[in-house]
Backbone as JSON Lines, residues from 0, in Angstrom:
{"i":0,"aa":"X","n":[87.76,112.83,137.63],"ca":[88.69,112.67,136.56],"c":[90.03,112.26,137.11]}
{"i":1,"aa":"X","n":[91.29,111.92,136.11],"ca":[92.09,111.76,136.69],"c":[93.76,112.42,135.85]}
{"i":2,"aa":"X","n":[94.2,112.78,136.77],"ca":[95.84,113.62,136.36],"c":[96.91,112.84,136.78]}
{"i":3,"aa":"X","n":[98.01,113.05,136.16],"ca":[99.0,112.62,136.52],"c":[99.95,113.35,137.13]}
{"i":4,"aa":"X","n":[101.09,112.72,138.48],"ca":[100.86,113.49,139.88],"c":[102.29,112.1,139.94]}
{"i":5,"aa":"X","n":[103.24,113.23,139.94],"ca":[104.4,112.4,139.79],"c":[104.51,110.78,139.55]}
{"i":6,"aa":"X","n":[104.33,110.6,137.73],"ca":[104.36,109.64,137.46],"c":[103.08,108.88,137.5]}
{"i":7,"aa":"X","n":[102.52,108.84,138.42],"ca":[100.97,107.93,138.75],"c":[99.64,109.02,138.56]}
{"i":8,"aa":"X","n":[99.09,108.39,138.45],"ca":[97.48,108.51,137.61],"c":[96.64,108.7,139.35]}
{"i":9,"aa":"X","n":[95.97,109.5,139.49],"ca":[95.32,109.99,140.92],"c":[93.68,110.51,140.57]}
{"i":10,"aa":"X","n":[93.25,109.79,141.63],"ca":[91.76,110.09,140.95],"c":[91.89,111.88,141.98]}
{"i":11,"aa":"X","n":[90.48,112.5,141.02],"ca":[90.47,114.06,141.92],"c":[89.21,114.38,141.83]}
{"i":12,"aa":"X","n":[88.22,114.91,142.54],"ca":[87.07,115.61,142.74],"c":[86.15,113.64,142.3]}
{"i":13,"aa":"X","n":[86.09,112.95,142.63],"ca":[85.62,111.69,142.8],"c":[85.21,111.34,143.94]}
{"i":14,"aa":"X","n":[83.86,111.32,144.02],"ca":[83.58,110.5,145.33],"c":[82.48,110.83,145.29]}
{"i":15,"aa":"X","n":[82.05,109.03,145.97],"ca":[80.81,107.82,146.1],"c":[79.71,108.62,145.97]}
{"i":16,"aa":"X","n":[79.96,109.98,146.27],"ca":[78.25,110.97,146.9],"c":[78.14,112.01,145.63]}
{"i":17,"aa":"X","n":[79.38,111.89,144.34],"ca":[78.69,112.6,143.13],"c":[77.8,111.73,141.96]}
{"i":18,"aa":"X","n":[78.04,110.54,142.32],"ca":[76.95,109.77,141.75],"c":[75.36,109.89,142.23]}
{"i":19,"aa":"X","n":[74.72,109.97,141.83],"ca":[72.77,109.32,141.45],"c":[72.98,108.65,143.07]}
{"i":20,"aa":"X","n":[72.14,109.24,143.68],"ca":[71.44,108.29,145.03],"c":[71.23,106.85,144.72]}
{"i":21,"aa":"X","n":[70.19,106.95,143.6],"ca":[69.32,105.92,143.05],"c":[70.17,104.83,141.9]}
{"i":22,"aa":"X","n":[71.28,105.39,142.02],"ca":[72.52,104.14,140.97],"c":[72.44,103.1,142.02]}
{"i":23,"aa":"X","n":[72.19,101.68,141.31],"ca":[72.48,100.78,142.51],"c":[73.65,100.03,141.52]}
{"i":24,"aa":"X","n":[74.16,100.24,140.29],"ca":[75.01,99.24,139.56],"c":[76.48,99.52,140.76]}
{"i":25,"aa":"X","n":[76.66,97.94,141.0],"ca":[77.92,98.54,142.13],"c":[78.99,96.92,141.93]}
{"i":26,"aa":"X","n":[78.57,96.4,140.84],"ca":[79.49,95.08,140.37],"c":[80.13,95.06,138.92]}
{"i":27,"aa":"X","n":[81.17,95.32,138.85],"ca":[81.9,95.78,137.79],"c":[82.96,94.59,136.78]}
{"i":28,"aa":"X","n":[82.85,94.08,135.84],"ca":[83.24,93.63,135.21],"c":[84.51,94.29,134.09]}
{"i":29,"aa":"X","n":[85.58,93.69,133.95],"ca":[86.82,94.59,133.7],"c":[87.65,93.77,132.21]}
{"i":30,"aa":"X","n":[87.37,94.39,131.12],"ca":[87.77,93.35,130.18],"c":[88.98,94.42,129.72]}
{"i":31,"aa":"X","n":[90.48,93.69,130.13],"ca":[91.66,94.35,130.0],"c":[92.64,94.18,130.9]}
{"i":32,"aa":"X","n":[93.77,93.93,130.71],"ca":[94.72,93.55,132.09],"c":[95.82,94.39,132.14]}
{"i":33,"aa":"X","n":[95.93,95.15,131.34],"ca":[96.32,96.96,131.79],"c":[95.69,97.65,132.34]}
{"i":34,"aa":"X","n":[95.89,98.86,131.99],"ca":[95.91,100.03,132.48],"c":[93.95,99.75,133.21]}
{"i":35,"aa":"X","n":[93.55,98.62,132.97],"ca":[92.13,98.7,133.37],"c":[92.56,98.18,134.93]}
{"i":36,"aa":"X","n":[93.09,97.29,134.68],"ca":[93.17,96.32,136.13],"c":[94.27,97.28,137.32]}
{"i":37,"aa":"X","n":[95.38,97.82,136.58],"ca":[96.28,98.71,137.62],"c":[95.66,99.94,137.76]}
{"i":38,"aa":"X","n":[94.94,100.5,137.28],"ca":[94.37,101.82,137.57],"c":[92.49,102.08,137.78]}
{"i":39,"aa":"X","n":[92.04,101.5,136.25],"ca":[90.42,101.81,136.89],"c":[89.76,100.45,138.39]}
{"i":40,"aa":"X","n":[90.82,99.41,138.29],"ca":[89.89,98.67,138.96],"c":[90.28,99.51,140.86]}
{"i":41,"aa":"X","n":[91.24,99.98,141.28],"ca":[91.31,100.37,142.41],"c":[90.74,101.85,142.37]}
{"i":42,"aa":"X","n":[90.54,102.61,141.29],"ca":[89.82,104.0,141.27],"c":[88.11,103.46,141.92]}
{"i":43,"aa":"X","n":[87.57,102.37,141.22],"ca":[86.36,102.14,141.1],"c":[85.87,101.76,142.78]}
{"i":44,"aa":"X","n":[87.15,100.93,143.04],"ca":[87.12,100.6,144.21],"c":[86.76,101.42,145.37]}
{"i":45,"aa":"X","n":[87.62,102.55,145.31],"ca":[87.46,103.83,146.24],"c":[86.39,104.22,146.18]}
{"i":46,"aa":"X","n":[85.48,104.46,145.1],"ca":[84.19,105.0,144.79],"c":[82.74,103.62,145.54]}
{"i":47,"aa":"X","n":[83.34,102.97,145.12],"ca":[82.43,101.94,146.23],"c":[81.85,100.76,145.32]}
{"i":48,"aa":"X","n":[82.67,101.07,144.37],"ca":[82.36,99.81,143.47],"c":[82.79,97.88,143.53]}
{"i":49,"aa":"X","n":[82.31,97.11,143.39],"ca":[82.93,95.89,143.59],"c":[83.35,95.25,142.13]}
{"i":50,"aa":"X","n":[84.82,94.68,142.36],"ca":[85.4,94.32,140.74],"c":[85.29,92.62,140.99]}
{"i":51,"aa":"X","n":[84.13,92.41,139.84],"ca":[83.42,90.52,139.64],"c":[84.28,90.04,139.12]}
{"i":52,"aa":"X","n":[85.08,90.44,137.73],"ca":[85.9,89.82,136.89],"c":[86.47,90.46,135.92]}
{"i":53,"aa":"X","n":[87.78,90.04,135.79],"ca":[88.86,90.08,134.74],"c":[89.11,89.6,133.44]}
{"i":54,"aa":"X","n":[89.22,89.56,132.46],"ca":[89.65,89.32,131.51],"c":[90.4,90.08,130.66]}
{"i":55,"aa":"X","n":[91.71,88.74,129.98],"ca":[92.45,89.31,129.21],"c":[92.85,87.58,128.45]}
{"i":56,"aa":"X","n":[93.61,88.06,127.64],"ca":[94.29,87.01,126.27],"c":[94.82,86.03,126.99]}
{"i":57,"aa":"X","n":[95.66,86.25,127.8],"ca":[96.37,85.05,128.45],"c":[95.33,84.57,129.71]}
{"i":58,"aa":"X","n":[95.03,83.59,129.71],"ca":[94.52,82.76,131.78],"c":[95.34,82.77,132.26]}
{"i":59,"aa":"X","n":[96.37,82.55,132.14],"ca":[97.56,82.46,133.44],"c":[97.8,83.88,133.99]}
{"i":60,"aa":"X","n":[97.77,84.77,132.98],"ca":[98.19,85.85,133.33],"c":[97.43,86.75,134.17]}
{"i":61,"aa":"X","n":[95.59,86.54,133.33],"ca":[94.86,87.51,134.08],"c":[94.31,86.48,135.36]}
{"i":62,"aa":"X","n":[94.49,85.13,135.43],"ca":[94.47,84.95,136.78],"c":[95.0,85.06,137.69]}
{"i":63,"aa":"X","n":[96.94,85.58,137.64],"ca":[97.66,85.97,138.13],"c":[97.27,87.68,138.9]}
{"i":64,"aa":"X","n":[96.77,88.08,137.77],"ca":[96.19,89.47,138.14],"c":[95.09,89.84,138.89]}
{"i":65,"aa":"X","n":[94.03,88.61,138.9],"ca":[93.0,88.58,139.56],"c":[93.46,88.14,141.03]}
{"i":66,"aa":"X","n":[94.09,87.18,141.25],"ca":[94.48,87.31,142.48],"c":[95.56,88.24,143.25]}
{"i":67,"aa":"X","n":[95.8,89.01,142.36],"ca":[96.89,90.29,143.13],"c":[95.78,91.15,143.89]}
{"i":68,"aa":"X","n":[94.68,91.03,143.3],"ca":[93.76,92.15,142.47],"c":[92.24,92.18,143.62]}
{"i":69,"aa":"X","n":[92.27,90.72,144.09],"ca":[91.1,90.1,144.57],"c":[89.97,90.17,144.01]}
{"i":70,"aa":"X","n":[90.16,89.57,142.83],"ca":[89.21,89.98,141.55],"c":[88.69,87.88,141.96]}
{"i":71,"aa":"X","n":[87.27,87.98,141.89],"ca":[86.82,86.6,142.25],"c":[86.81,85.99,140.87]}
{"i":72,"aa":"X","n":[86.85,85.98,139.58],"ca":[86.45,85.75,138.17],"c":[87.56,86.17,137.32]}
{"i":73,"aa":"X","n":[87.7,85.45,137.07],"ca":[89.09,85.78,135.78],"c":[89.11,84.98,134.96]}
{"i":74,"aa":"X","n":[89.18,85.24,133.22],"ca":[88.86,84.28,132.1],"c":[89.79,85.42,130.9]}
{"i":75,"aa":"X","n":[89.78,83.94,129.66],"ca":[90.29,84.77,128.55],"c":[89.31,84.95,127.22]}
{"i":76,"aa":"X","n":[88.15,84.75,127.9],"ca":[87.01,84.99,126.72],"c":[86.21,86.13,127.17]}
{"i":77,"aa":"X","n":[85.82,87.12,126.62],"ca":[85.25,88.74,127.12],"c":[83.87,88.33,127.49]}
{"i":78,"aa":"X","n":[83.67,87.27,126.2],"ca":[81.85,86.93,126.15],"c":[81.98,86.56,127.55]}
{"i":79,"aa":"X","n":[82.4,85.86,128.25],"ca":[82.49,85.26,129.95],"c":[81.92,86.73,130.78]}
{"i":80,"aa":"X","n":[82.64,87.82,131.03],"ca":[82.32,88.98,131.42],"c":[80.78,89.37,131.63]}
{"i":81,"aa":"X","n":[80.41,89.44,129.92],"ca":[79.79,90.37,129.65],"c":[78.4,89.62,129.74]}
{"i":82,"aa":"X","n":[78.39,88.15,129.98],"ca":[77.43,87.57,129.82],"c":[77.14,86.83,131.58]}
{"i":83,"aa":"X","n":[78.23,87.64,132.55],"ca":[78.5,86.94,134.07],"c":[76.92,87.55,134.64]}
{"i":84,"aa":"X","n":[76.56,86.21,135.54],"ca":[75.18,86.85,136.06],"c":[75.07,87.84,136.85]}
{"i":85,"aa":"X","n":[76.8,87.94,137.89],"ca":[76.77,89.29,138.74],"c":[77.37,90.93,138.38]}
{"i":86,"aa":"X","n":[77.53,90.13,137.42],"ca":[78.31,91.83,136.09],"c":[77.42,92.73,135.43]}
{"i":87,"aa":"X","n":[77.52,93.7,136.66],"ca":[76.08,95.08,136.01],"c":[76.75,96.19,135.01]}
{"i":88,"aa":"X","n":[78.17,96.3,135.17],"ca":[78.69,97.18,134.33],"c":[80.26,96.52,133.79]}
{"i":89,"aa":"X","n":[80.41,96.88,132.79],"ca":[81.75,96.11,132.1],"c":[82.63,97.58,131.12]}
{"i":90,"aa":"X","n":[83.82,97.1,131.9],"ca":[84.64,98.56,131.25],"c":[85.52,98.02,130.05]}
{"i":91,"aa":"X","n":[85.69,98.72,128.86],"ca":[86.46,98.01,127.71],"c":[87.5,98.32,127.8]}
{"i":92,"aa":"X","n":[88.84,98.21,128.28],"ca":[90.05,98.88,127.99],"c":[90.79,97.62,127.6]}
{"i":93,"aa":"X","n":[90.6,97.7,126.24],"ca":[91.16,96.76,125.67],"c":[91.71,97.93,124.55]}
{"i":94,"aa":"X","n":[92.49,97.01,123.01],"ca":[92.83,97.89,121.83],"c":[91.45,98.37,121.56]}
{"i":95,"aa":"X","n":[91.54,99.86,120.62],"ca":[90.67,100.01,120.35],"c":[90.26,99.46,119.28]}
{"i":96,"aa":"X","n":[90.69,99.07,118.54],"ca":[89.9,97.78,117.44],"c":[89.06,96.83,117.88]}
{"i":97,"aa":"X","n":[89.1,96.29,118.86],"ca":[88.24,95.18,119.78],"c":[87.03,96.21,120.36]}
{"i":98,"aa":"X","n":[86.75,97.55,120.74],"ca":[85.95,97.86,121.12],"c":[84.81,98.42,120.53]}
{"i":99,"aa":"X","n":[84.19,98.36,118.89],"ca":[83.31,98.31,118.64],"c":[82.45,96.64,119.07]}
{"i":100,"aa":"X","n":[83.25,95.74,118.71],"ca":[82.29,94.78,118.68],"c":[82.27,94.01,120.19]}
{"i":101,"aa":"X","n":[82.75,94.45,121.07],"ca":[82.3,93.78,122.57],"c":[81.21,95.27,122.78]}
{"i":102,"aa":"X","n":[81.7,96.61,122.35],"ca":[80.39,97.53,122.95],"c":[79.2,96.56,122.79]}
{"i":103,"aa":"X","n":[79.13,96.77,121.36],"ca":[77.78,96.05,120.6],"c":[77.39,95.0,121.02]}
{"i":104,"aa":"X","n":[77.83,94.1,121.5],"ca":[77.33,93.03,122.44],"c":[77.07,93.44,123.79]}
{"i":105,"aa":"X","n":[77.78,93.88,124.34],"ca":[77.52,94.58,126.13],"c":[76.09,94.97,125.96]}
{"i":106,"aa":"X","n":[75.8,96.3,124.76],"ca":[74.57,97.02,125.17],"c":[73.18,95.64,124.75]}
{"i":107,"aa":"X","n":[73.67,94.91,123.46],"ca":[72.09,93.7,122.92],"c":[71.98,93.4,124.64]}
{"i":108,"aa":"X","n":[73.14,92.97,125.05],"ca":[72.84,91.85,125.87],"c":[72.07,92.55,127.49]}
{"i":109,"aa":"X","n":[72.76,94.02,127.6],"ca":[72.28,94.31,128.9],"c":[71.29,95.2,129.02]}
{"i":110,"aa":"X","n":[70.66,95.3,127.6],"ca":[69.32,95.92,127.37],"c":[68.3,95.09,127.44]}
């Protein structure tokens, strides 16, 4: 989980060995260029995850972010993400109004 720890967000009791032996999803797709890209994409990181791609509203912006980020994929369409051939898991931190209908596509598509 994570607390806040003067000002910044700190992951705590996290790590690579409380996950499933048998999880092999380890390529992460990131639709959000907040609080997803400054905080879950380097949490995920530590845990041993690899971040495929970015998306957000602006291209300039989330390509700006992808390369801060070393994010290889960066676009301003979600469908891009969620439909990437190396994207096993995709996190929504977008508004929450946008997140019924990208869930609902994530699960048709990765079922």
């Amino acid at each position: 989980y994570q607390r806040r720890v003067r000002g910044k967000f700190v992951a705590k009791n996290l790590q690579s060995s409380n996950f499933p032996k048998r999880m092999s999803i380890k390529k992460i797709g990131i639709i959000g260029t907040g609080w997803g890209v400054s905080v879950q994409a380097p949490l995920f990181r530590t845990l041993g995850f690899s971040i495929e791609g970015l998306c957000g509203r602006s291209i300039q912006k989330t390509q700006e972010l992808a390369n801060k980020y070393n994010i290889p994929f960066a676009t301003s369409n979600w469908r891009d993400i969620v439909e990437h051939e190396h994207i096993q898991l995709v996190l929504i931190v977008t508004p929450p109004a946008l997140h019924k209908q990208i869930a609902l596509v994530t699960l048709f598509l990765f079922n």
